[in-house]
C-alpha positions as CSV (number, residue, x, y, z in Angstrom):
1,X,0.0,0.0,0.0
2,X,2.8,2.4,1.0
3,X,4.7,2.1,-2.4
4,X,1.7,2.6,-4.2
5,X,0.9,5.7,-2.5
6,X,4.5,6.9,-3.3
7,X,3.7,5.9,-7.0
8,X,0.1,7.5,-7.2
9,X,-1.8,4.8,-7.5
10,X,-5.0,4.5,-5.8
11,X,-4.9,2.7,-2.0
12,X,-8.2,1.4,-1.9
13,X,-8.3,-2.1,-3.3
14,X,-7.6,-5.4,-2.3
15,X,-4.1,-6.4,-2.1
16,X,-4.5,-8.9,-5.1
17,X,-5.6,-5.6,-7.2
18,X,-3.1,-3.1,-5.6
19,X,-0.4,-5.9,-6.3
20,X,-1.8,-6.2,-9.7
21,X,-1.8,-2.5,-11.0
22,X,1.7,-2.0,-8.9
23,X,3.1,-4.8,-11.3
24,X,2.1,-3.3,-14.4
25,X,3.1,0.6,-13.2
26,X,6.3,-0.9,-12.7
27,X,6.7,-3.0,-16.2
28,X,4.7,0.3,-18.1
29,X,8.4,2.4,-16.5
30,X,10.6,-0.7,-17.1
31,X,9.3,-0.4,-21.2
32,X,10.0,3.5,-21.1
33,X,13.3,2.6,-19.9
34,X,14.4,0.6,-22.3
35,X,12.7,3.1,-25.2
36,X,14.3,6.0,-23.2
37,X,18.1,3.9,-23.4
38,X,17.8,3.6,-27.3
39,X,16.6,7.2,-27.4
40,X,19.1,8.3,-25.1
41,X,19.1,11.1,-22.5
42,X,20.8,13.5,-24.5
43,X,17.8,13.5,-26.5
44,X,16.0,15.0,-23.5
45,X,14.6,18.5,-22.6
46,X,15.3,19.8,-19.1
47,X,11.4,19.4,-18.5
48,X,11.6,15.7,-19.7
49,X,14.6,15.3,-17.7
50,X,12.7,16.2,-14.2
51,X,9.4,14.3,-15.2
52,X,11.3,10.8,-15.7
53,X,13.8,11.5,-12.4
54,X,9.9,12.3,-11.0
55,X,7.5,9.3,-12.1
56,X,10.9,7.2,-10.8
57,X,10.4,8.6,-7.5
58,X,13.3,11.1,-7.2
59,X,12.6,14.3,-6.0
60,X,14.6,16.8,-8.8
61,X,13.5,20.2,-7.4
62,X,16.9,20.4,-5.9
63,X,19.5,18.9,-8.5
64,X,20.9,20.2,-12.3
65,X,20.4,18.5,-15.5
66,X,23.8,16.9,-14.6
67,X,22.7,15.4,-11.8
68,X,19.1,14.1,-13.2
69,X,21.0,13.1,-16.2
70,X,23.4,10.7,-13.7
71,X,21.2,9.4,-11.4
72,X,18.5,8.6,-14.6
73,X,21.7,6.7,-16.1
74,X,22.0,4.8,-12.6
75,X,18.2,4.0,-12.6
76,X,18.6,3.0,-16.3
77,X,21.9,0.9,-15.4
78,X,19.7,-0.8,-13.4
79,X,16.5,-1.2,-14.6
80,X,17.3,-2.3,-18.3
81,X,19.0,-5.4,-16.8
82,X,16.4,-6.8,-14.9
83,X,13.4,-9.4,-16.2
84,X,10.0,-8.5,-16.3
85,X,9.8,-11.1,-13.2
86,X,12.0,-9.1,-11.1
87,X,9.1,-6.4,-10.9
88,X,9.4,-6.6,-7.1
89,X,12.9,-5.6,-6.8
90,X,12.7,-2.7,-9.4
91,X,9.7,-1.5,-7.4
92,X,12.3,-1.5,-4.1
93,X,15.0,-0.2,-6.0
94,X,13.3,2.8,-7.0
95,X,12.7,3.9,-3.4
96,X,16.1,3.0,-2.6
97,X,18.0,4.9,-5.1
98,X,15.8,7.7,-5.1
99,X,16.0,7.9,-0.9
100,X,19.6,7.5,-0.9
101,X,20.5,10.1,-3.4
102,X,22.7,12.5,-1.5
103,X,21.6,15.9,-3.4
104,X,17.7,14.9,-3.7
105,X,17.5,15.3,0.0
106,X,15.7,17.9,1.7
């Protein structure tokens, strides 16, 4: 429930459904990833920049292009080498990395 209030998603389901749409939030950012890789970041606008370091969970209100632009190539790092069946540990990983980044704090 807690990561899916992080994420936006609603809170008042059962836990098979709020497991469900969780799951496919997290696959629906693992496919703009990989889009987003072949693309690549340099391709991106300051605003597009801040919107992907924000539906990733990382606060950017704080941090340069530079620093969006290195922590997005840590998420990607991360989340283009993981399997659609490790949708679980992306979902963790995204709090972790985006909690533990040093300049995103408040």
């Amino acid at each position: 429930k807690a990561l899916s209030q992080v994420l936006f998603l609603t809170t008042h389901l059962p836990a098979f459904f709020l497991r469900h749409r969780l799951r496919s939030h997290v696959l629906e950012i693992r496919h703009l990833d990989r889009a987003m890789l072949r693309l690549g970041l340099a391709q991106l606008s300051e605003e597009e920049l801040r919107a992907a370091c924000y539906l990733r969970g990382l606060n950017s209100t704080r941090l340069g292009m530079s620093e969006c632009r290195a922590w997005l190539e840590q998420w990607l790092g991360l989340s283009c080498k993981l399997q659609a069946s490790e949708a679980s540990l992306l979902a963790n990983s995204m709090v972790l990395l985006s909690l533990n980044y040093p300049r995103a704090k408040a």
